[in-house]
C-alpha positions as CSV (number, residue, x, y, z in Angstrom):
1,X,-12.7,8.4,22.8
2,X,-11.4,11.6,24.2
3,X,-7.2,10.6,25.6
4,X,-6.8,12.5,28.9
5,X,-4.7,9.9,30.7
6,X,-0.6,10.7,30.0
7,X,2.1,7.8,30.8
8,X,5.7,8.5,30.4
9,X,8.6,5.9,30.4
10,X,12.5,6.6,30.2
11,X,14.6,4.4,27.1
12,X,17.5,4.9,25.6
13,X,18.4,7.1,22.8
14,X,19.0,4.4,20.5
15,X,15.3,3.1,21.3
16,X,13.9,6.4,21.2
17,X,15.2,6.9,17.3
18,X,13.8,3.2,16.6
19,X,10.7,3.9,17.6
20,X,10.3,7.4,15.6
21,X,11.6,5.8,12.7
22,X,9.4,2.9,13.2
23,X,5.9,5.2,13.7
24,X,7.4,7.7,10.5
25,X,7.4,4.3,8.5
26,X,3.5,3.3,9.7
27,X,2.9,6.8,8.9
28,X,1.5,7.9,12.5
29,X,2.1,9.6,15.6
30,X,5.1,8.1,18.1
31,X,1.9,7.9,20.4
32,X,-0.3,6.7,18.2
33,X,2.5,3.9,17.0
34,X,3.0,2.9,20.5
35,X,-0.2,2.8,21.7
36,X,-1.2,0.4,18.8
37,X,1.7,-1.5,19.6
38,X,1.0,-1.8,23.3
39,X,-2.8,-2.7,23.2
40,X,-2.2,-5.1,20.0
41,X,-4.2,-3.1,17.7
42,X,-3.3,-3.7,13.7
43,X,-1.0,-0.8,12.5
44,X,-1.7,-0.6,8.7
45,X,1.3,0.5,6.7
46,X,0.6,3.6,5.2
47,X,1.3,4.2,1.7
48,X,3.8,6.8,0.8
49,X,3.3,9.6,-2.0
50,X,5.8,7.6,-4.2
51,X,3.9,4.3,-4.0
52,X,0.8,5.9,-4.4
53,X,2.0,7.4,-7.6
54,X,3.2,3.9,-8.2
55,X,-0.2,2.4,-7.7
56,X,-1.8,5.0,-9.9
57,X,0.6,4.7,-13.0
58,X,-0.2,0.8,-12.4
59,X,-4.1,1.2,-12.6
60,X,-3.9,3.1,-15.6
61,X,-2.1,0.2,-17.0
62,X,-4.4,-2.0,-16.0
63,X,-7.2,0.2,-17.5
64,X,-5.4,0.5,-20.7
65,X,-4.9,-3.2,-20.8
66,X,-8.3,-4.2,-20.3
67,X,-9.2,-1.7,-22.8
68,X,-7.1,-3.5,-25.3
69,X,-8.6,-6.9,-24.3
70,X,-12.0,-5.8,-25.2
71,X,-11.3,-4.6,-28.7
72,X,-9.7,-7.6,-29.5
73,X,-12.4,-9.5,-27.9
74,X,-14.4,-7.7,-30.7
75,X,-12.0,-9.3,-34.1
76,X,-9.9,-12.3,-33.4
77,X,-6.1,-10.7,-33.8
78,X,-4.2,-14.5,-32.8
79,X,-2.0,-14.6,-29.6
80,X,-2.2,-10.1,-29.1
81,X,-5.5,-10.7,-27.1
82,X,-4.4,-13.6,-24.7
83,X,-1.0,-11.8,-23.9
84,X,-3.2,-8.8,-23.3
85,X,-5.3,-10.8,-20.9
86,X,-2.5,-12.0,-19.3
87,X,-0.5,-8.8,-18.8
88,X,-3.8,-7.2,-17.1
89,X,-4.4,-10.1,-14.9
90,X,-0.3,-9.6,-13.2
91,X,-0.6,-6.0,-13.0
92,X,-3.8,-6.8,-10.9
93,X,-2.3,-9.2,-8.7
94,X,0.7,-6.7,-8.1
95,X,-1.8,-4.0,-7.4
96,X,-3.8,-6.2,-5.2
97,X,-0.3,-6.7,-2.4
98,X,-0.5,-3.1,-2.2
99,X,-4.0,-3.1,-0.6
């Protein structure tokens, strides 16, 4: 939908910096941040290039993990496989509160 329609409002320098800091942290526009927040629309946090990073080095875990998991799935090596299981399974619940 093409925006056309401008409102302004006057606040106080102390609001003004709250809100900027609050629409840099969702990772959108002051306009966009405040036009979410006025109409009630979900403002999804946006990940930032750290936590991204973050979420990669934890998938590759994961992957590795998994990996590991399988080939012991393959020859019985006692008590290795079920801590590798269970190491895969909390890096995937850690991964899945980032989504």
């Amino acid at each position: 939908m093409k925006k056309t329609e401008k409102l302004e409002f006057r606040l106080s320098l102390t609001e003004a910096l709250i809100i900027k800091k609050k629409a840099k942290k969702a990772g959108c526009s002051v306009s966009e941040y405040l036009r979410s927040t006025a109409l009630n629309y979900e403002l999804y946090h946006r990940l930032t290039a750290e936590e991204l990073e973050v979420y990669r080095t934890l998938n590759k875990y994961a992957d590795n993990f998994r990996r590991i998991g399988n080939l012991f799935k393959q020859g019985n090596m006692p008590g290795v496989k079920e801590l590798s299981i269970e190491t895969a399974q909390l890096i995937t619940k850690h991964l899945s509160k980032l989504k």
